[in-house]
MILOKOL-645627 format. One line per field, with one value per atom (N, C-alpha, C): atom name; z, y, x. Coordinates in steps of 0.02 Angstrom, whole numbers, plus 32768, in hexadecimal, padded with zeros to 4 digits. Each point is the difference from the previous one (the first is absolute). Example, Ala and Ser with C-alpha at 12.3 -4.5 7.8 and 13.67 -1.06 7.14 Angstrom:
BEGIN
atom [N_CA_C_N_CA_C]
z [8186_8000_8000_7FDC_8003_8025]
y [7EE4_803B_803C_8035_803B_8037]
x [8294_7FD3_802D_7FEE_802A_7FD9]
END
This chain:
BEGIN
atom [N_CA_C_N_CA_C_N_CA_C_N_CA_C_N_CA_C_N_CA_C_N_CA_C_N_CA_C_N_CA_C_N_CA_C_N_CA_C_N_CA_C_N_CA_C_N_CA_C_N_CA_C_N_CA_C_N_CA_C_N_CA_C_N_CA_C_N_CA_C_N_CA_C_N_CA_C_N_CA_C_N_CA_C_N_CA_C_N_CA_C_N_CA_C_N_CA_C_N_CA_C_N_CA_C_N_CA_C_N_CA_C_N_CA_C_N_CA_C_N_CA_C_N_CA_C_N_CA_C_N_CA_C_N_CA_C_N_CA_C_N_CA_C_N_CA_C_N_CA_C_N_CA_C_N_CA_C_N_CA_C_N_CA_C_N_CA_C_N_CA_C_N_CA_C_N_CA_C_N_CA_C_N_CA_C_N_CA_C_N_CA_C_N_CA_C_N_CA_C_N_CA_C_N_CA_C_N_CA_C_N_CA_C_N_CA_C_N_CA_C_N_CA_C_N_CA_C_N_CA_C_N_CA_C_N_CA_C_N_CA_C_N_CA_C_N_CA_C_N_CA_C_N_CA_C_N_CA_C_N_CA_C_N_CA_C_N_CA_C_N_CA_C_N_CA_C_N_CA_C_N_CA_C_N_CA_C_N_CA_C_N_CA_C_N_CA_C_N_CA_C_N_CA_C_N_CA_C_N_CA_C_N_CA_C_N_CA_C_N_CA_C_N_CA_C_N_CA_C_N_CA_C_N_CA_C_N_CA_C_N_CA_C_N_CA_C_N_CA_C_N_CA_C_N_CA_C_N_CA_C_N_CA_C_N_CA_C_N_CA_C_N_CA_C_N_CA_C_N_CA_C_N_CA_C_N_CA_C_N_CA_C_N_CA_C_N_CA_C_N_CA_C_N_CA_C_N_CA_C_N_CA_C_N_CA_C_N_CA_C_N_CA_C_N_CA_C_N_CA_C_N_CA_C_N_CA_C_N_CA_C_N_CA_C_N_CA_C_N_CA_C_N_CA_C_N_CA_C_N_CA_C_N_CA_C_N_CA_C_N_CA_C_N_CA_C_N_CA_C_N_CA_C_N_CA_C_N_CA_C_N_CA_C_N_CA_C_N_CA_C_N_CA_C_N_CA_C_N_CA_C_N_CA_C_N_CA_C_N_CA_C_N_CA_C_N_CA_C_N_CA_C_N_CA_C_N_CA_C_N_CA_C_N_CA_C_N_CA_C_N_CA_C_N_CA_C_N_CA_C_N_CA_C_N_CA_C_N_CA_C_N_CA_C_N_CA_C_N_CA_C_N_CA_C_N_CA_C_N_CA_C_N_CA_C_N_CA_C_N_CA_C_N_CA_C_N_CA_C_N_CA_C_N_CA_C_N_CA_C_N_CA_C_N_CA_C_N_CA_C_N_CA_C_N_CA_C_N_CA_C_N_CA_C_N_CA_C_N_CA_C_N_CA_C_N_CA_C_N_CA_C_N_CA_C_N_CA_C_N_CA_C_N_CA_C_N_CA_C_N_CA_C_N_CA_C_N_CA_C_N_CA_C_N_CA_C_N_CA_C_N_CA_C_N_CA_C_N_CA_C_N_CA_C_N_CA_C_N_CA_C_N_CA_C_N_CA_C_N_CA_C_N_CA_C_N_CA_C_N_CA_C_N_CA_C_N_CA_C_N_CA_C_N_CA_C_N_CA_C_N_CA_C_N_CA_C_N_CA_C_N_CA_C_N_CA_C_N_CA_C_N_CA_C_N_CA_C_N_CA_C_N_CA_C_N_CA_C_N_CA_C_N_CA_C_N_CA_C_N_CA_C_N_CA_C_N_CA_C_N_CA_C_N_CA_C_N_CA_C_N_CA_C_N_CA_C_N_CA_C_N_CA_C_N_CA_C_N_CA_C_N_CA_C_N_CA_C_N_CA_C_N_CA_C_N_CA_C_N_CA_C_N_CA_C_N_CA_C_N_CA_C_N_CA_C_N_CA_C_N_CA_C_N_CA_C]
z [9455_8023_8043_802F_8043_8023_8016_8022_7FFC_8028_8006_7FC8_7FC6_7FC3_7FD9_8004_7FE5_8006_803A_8020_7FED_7FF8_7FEA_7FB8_7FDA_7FB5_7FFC_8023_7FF3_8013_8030_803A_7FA6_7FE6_7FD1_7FC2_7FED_7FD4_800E_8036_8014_8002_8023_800B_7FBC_7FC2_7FD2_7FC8_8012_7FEF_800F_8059_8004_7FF8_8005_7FF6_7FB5_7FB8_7FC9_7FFE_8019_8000_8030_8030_802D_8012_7FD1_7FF3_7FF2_7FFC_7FEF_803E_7FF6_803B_7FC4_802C_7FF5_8014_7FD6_800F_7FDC_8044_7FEE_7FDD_7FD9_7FF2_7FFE_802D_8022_7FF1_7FD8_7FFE_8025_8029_8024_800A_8024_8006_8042_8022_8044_803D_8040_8031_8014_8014_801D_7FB9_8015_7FB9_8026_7FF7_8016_7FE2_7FBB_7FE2_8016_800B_8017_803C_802A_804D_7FF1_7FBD_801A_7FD6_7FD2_7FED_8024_802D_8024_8033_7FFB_8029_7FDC_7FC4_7FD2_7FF8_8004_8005_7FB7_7FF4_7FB2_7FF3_7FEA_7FF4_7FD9_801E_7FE6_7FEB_7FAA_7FFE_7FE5_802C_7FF2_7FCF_7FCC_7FE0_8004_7FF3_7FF5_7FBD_8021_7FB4_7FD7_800B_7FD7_8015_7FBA_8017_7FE8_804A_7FEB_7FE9_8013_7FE4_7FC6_7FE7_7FC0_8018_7FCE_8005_7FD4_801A_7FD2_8043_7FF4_8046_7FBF_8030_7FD2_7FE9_7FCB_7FE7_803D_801C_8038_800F_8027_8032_7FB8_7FC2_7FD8_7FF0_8000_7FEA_8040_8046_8023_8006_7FF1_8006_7FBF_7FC7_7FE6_8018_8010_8022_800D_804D_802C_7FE1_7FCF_7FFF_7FCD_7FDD_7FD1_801B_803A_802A_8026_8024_8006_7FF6_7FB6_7FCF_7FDB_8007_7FE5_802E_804A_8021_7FF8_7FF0_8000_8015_7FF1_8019_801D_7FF8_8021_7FE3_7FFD_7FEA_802B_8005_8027_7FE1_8025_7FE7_8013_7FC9_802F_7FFC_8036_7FFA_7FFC_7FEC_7FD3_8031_803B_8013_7FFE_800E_7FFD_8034_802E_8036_7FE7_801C_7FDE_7FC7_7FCE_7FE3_7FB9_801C_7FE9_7FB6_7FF1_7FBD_7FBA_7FFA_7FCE_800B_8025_800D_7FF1_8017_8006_7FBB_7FD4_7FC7_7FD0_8009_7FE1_8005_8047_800D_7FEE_7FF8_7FF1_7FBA_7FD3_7FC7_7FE7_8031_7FE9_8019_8024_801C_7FCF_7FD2_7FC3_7FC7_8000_7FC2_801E_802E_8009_7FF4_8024_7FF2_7FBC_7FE8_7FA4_8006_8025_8012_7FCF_7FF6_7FC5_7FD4_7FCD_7FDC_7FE1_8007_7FE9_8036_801D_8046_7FF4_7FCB_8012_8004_7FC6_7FF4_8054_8026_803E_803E_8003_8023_8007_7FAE_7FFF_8022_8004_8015_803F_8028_8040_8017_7FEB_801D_7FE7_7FD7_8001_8033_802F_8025_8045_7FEF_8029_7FE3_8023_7FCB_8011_7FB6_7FF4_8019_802E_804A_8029_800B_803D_7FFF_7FC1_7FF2_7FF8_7FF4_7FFC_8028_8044_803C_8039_7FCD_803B_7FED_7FAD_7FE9_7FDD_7FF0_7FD3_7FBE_7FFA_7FD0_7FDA_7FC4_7FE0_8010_802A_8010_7FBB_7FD1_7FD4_7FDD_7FD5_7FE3_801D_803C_8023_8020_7FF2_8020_7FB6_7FC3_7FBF_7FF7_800D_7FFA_803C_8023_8031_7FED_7FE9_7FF3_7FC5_7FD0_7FE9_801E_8017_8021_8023_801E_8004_7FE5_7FBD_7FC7_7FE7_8000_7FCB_8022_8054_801D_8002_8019_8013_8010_7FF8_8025_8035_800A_8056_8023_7FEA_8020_803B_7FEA_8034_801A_8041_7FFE_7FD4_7FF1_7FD9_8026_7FD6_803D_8016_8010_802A_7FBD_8009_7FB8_8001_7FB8_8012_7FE1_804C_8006_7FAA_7FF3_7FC7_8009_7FD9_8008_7FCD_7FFC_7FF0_7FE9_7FC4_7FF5_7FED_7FE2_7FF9_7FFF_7FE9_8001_7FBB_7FE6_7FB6_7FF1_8016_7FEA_7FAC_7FF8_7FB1_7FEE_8046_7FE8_803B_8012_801C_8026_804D_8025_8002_8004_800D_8058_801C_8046_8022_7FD0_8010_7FE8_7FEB_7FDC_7FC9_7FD8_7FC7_7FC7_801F_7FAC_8009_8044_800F_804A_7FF8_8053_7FFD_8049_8008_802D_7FE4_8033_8019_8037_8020_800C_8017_8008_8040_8031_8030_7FFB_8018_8005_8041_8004_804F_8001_802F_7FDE_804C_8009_803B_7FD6_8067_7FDE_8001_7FD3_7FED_8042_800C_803F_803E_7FFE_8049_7FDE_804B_7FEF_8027_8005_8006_7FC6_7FFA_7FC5_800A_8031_8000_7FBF_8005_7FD5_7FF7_7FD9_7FFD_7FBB_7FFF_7FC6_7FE9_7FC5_7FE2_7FCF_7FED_7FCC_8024_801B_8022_7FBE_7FCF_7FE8_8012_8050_801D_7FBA_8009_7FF7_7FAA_7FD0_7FC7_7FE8_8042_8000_7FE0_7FFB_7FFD_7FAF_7FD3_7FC5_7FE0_801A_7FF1_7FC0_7FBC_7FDD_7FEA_7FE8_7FE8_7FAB_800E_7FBA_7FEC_7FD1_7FCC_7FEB_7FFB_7FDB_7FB7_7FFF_7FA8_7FE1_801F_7FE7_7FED_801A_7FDA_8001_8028_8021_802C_8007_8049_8030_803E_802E_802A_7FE8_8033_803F_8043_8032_8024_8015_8017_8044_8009_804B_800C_7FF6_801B_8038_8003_804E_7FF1_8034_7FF6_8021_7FE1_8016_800C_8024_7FF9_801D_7FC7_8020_7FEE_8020_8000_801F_7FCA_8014_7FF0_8015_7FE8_7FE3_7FD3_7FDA_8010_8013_8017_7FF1_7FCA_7FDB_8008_800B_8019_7FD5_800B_7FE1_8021_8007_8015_7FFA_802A_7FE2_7FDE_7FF3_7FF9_8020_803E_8036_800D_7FCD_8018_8044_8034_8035_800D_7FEB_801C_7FC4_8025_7FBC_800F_7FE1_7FE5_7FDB]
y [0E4C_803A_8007_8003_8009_8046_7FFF_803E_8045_7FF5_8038_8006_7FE0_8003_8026_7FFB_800A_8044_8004_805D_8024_7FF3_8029_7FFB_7FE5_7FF4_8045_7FF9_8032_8050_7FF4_8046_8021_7FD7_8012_802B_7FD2_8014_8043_800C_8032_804D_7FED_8029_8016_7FDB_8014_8035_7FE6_802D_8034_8012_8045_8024_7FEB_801C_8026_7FD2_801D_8023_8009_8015_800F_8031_801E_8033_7FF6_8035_7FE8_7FAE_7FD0_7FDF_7FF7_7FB7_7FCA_7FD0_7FAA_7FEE_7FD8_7FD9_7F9C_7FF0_7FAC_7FD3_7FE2_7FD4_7FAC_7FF0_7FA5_7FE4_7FD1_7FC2_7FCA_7FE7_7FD2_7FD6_7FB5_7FCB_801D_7FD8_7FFE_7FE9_802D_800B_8035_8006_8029_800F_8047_8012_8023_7FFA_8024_8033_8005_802F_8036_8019_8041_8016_7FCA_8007_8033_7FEA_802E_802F_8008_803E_8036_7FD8_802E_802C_7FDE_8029_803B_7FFA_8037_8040_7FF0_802B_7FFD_7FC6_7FF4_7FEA_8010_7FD8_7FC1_7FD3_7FD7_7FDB_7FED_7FE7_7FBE_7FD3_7FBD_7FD2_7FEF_7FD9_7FAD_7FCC_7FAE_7FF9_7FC4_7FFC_7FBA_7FF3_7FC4_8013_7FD7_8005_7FBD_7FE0_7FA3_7FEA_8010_7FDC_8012_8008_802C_804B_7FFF_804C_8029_801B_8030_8022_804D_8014_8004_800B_8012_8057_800F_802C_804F_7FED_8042_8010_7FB8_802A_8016_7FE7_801E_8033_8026_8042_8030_7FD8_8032_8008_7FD8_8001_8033_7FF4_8048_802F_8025_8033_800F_7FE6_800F_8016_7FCA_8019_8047_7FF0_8060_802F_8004_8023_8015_7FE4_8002_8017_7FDF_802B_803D_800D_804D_802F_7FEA_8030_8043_8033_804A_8027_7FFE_802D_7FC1_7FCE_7FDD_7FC2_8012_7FAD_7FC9_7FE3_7FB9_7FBD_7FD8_7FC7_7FC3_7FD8_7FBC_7FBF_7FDF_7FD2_7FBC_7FB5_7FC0_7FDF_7FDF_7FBD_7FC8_7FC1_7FCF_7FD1_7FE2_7FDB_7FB2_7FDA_7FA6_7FE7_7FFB_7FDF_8030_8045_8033_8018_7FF7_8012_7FF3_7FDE_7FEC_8059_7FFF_802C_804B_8008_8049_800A_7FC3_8004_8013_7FE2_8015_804D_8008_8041_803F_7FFE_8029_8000_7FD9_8009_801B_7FFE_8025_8035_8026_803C_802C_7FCE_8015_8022_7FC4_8014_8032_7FF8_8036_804C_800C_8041_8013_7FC3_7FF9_8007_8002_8000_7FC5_7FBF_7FDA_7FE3_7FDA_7FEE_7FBD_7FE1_7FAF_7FEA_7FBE_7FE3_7FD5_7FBA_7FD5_802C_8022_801F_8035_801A_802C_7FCB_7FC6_7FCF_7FCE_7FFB_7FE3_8013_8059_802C_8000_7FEC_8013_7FAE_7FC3_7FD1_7FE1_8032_7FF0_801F_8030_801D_7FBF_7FD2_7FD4_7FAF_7FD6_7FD1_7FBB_7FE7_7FDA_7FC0_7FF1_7FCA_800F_8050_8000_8000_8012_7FEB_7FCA_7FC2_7FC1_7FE4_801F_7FF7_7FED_8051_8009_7FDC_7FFA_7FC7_7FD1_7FCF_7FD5_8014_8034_800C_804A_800A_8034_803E_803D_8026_803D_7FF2_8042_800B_7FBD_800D_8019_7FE9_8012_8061_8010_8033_8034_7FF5_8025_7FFE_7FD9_800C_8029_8017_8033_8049_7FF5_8036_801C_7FD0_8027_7FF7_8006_7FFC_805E_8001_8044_8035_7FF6_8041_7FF4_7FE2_800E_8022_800A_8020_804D_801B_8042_8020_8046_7FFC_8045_7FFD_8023_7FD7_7FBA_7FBC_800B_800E_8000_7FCB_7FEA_7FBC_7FDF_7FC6_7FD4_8004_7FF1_7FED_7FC4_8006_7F99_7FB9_7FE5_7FD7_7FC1_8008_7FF7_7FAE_7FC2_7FBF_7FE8_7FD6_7FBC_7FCE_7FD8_7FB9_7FE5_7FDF_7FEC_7FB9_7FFC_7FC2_7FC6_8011_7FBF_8039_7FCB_802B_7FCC_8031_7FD5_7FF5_7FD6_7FF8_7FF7_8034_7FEC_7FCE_7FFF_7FC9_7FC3_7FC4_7FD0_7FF6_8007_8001_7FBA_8005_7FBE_7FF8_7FFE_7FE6_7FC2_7FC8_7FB5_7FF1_8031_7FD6_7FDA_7FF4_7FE7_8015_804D_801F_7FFF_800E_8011_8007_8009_8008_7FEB_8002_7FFD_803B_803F_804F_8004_8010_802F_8040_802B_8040_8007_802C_801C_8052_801A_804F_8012_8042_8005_8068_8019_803F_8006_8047_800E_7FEE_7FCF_8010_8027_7FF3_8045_800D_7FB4_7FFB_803B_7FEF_8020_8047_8008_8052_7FD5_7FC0_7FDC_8005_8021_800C_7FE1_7FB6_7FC5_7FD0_7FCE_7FCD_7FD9_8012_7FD2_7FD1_7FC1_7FD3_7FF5_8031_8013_7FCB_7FC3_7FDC_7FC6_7FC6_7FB2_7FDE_7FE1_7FD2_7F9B_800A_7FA7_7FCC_8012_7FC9_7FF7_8027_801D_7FB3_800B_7FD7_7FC4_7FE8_7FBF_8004_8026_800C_8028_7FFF_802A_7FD1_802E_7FC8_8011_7FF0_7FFC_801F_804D_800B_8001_7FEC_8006_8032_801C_8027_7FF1_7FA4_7FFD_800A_8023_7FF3_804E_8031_804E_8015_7FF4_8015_8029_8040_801E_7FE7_8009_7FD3_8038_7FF7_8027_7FCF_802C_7FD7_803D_7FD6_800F_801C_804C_802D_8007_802C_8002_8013_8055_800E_8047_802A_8041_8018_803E_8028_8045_8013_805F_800F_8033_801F_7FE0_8005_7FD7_7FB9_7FC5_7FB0_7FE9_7FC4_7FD9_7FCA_7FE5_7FCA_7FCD_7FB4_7FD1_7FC0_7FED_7FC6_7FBD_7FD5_7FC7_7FC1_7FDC_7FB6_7FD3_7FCE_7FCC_7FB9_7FE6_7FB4_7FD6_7FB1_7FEE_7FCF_8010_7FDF_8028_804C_8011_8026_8002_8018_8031_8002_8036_802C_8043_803F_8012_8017_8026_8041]
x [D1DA_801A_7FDB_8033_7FD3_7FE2_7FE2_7FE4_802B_8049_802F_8010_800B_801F_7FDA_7FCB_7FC0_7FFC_7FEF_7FF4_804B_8033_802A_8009_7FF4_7FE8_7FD1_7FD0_7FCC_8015_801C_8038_8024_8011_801B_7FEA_7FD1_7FE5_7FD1_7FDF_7FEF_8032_8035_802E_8019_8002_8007_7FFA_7FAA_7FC5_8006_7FF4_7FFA_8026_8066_8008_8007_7FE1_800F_7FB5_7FCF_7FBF_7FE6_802B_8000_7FC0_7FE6_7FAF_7FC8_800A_7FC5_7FD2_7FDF_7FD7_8009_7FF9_8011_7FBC_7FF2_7F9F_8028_7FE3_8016_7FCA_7FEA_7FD8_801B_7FE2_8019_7FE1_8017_7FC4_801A_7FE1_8007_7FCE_8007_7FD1_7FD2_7FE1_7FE8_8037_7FE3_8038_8037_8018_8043_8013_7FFA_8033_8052_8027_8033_800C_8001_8003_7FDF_7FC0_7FD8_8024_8001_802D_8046_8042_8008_8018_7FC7_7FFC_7FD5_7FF1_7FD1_803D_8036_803F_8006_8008_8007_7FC6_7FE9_7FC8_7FEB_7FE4_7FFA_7FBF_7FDB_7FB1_8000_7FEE_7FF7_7F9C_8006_7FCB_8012_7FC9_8009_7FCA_8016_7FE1_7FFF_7FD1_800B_8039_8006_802E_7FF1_7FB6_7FCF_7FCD_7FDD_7FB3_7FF1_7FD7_7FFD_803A_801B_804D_801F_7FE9_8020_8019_8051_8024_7FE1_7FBB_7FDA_7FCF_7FD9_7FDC_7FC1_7FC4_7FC6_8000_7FDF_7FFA_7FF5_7FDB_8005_802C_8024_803A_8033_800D_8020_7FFD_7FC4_7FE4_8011_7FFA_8011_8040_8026_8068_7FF8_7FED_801C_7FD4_7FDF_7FE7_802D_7FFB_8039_8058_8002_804B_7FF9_7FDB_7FF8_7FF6_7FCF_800D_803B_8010_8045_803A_7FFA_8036_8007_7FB5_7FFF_7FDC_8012_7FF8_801B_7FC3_8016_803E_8031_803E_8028_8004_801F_801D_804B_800F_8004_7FD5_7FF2_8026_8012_8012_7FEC_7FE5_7FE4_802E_7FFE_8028_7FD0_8012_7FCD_8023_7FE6_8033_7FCE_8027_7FCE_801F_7FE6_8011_800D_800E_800A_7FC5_800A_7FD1_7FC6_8012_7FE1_8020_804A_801E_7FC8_7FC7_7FD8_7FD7_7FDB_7FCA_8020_803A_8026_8011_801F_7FFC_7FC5_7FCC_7FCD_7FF5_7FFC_7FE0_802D_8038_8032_7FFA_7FEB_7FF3_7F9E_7FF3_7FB8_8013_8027_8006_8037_8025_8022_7FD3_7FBE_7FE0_7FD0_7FE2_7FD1_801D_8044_8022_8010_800B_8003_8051_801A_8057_8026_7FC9_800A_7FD0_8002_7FB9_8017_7FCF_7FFC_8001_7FD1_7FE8_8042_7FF3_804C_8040_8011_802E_802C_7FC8_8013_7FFE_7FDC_8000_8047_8011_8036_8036_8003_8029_8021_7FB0_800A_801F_7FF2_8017_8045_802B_8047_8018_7FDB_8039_8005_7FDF_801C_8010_8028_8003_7FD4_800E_7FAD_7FFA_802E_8009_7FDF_7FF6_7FD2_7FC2_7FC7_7FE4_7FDC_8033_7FF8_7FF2_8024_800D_7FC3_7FDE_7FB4_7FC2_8007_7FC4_8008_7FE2_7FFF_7FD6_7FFC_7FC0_8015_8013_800A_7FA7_8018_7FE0_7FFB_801E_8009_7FC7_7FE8_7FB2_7FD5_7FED_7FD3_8004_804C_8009_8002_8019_7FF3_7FB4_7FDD_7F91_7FEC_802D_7FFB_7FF9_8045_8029_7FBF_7FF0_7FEE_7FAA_7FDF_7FD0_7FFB_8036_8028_8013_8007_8010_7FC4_7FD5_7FC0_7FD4_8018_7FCA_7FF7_7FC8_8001_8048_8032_8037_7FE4_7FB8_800A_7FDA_8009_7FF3_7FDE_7FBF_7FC4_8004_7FE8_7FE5_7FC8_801E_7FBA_7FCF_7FB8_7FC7_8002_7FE7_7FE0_7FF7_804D_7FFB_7FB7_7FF8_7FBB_800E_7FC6_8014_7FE6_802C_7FE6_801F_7FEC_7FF8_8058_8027_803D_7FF3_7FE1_7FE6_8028_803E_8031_803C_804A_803B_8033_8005_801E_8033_802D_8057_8011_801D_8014_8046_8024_8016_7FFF_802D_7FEC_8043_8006_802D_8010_804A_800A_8025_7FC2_7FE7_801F_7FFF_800B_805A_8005_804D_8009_7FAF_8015_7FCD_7FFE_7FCC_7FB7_800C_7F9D_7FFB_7FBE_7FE0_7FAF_7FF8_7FB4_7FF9_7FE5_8013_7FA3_7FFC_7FD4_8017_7FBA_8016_7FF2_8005_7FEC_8000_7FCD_8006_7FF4_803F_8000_7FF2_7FC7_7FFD_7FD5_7FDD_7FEA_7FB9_7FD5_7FB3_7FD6_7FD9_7FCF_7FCA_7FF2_7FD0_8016_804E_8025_8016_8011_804A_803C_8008_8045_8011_8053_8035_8035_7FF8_8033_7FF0_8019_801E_7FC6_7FC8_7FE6_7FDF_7FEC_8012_7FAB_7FFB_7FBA_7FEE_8036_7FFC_8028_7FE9_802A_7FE2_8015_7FD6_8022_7FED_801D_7FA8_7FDC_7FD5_8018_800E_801A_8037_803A_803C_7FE9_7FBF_7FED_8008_7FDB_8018_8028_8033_8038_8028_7FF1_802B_805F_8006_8049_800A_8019_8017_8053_7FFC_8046_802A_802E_801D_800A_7FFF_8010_7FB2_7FD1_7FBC_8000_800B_8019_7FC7_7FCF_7FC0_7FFD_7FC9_7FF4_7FE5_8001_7FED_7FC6_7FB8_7FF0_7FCF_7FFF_7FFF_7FBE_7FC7_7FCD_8014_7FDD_800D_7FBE_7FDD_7FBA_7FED_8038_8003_7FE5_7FE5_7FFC_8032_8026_8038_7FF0_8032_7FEE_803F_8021_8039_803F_8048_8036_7FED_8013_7FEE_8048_8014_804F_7FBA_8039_7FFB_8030_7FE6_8047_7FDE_8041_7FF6_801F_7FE7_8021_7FFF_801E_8018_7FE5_7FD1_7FD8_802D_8006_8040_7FD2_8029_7FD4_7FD0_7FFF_7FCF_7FD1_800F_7FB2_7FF7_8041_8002_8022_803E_802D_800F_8023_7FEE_804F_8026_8041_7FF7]
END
């Protein structure tokens, strides 16, 4: 959809609104990548607030625990502004449908509007179809996003901030079962961990766990062997970290 198409898509949907909620404010929450957003631009015609969220963290369609805690704030606030029916609107710019999903479903459970993490998760990602999804990753985002969810309902619900997660050490990582990596019922997997360092206050991309010298004994497990596979880390972490697991060929050089 191009630009003009776009902005009158939105002309629309706006015009809609006010006129069935003629007594409301509209509050936008965007998730978008880095760069030009168009979206804020022109809702900013409207006289619409817009707040902008990422829509990954390290690459993954997931944000760290803060900025999660502060999107519901914000949107409870919001919504139960004193005397006022407010309405918020969820968009998500190219690439963002993973993240909006998630977050629209912690903002389900936190209100308690539904209950069960898969069960309200599931909810929210039929309303779109499961091509597009497919579309944006190669990598099923749902597990990772139900150990959220509930990460989320077990917490406080006037969700103070946490304190300062406190660093340890991530001494191995245990597969219970055995990917088949190679195409014929096994792999040789390393890990990498990618998380902010403790040393810095840089909260870019950075890789707390390379194990290149490792590659040298990297062995080869089976699936017909029905074994866990655990794989030496030996990193200190603190806070939100990704986990990224790779396939070693068999030269020992290149990773998949």
């Amino acid at each position: 959809m191009d630009q003009f198409k776009y902005k009158n898509y939105l002309d629309s949907i706006v015009l809609q609104l006010r006129e069935q909620f003629a007594d409301s404010s509209l509050m936008v929450l965007n998730f978008r990548d880095e760069g030009k957003s168009l979206v804020s631009g022109l809702f900013s015609l409207y006289r619409i607030t817009v707040k902008d969220y990422p829509c990954q963290y390290l690459g993954c369609p997931l944000l760290p625990l803060d900025i999660i805690i502060h999107f519901l704030r914000l949107s409870e606030r919001w919504l139960m502004f004193e005397g006022k029916q407010n309405i918020l609107l969820m968009h998500c710019e190219k690439g963002g449908w993973p993240v909006l999903a998630f977050m629209l479903a912690a903002l389900l459970l936190y209100r308690k509007q539904y209950n069960g993490e898969q069960r309200t998760l599931d909810m929210v990602y039929k309303q779109a179809p499961k091509e597009l999804l497919q579309m944006l990753t190669t990598l099923n985002p749902q597990p990772s996003h139900v150990r959220y969810l509930q990460y989320i309902c077990r917490m406080d619900y006037a969700l103070g901030l946490p304190t300062q997660p406190i660093p340890f050490t991530l001494d191995c990582v245990i597969l219970r079962g055995v990917p088949n990596f190679d195409g014929v019922g096994g792999c040789r997997p390393i890990v990498r961990v990618y998380g902010q360092d403790i040393l810095t206050l840089d909260r870019g991309r950075n890789a707390l766990a390379t194990p290149f010298k490792a590659k040298k004994h990297v062995r080869r497990y089976r699936q017909a062997d029905n074994m866990p596979v655990k794989l030496n880390v030996g990193s200190c972490v603190q806070g939100d970290v990704v986990l990224e697991c790779l396939h070693v060929d068999d030269g020992l050089e290149n990773e998949s």
